[in-house]
N, C-alpha and C positions, 0 to 999 in steps of 0.2 A: 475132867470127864474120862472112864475109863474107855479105851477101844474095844471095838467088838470083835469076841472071837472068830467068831463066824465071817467067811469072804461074802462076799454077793455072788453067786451061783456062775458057776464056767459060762454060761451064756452071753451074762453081761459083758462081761470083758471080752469074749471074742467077739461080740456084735459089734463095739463099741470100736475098738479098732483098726486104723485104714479106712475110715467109714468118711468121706466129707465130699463134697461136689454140688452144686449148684441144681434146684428141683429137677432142670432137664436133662440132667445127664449123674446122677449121685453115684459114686464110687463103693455102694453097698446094698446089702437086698433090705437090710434094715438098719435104723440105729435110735440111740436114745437119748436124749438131751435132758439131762441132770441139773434142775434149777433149785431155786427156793420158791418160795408161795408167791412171788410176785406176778399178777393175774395176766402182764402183758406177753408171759411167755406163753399163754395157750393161745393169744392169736398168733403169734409167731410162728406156732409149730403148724396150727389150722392155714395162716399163709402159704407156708415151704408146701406142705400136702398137696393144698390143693393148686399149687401150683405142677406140681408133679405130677397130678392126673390130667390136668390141661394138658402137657406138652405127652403125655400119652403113658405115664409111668404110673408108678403107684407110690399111695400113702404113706411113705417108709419108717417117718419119724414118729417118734415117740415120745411122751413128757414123764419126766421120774420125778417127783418133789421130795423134796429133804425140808425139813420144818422143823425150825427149834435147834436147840444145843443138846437133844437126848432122843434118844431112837423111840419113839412113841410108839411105832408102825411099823410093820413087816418093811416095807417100802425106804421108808429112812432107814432102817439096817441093812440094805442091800446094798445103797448108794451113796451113805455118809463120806466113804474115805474118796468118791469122785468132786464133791462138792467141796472138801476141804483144800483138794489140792487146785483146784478154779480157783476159789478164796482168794488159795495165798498167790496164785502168779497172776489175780487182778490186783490184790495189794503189792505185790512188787511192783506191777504197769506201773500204780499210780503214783506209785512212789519216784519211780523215773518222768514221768509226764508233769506231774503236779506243780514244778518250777515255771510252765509254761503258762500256767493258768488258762487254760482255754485256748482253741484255737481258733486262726483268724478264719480258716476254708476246709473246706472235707480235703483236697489232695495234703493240707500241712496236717492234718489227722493220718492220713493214709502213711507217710512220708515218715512221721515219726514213729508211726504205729510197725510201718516194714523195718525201721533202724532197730527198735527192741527189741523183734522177734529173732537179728540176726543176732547182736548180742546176746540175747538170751538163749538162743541153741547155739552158737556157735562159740563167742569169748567167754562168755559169764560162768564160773567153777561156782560149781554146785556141791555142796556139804554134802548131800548123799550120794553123791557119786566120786569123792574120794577128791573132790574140792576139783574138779573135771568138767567140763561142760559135757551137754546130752551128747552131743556130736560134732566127736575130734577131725578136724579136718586137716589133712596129710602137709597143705602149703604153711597151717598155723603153727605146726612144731616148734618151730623155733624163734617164734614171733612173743618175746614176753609183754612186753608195751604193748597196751589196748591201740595208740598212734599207728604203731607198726602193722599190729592185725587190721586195722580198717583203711592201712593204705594196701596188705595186701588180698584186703577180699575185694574195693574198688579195681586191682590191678586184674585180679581173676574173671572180675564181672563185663570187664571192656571188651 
């Protein structure tokens, strides 16, 4: 499938981020939540809202659908390259996760779920960033062994 020339309009990308916080307190004046056609994300986003106005805020979220493997719509041309890159670092989760096969409780969800996120910003080199992860952290420098990096991010967290 060829990419589209065209970005998605300066808006999107500056709404979108630094945007995240819990309905009563969200870290933005608006934002936009980039799904596929699966119908459970429009109560999701009608939950978050209206939870927002409860606690005395406003409406802030958005729904953007992407549909298909071809820009059909203004809409999927705006938003296709957000949806791709969700794709692919839900297929890398699961590809980390999948040896577990399910878990036994939400904190062993939680627990693994916080382990990958630091991996994945912190150790894990990224091909488009010059095989680097997102964010170099000054105590990892000289840490090449994944052993050594997660005894010295447990040493930093103490």
């Amino acid at each position: 499938m060829p990419r589209s020339a065209a970005p998605p309009p300066p808006t999107v990308r500056r709404r979108r981020r630094g945007c995240y916080g819990k309905p009563d307190a969200p870290k933005c004046d608006a934002a936009e939540l980039v799904t596929d056609g699966l119908p459970s994300y429009d109560s999701a986003v009608v939950a978050y809202n209206t939870a927002a106005i409860e606690k005395g805020g406003a409406g802030i979220l958005e729904k953007r659908t992407v549909i298909g493997l071809q820009n059909l719509d203004p809409e999927s041309e705006a938003y296709r390259e957000y949806k791709q890159l969700v794709e692919r670092l839900n297929r890398t989760y699961k590809f980390h996760t999948r040896p577990r096969a399910g878990f036994k409780d939400f904190d062993g969800a939680c627990a693994l779920t916080t382990l990958f996120v630091v991996y994945y910003n912190f150790m894990r080199p990224h091909g488009s960033l010059g095989h680097k992860p997102p964010v170099e952290l000054e105590c990892l420098k000289d840490k090449k062994l994944y052993p050594d990096q997660w005894v010295e991010l447990i040493r930093q967290a103490a």
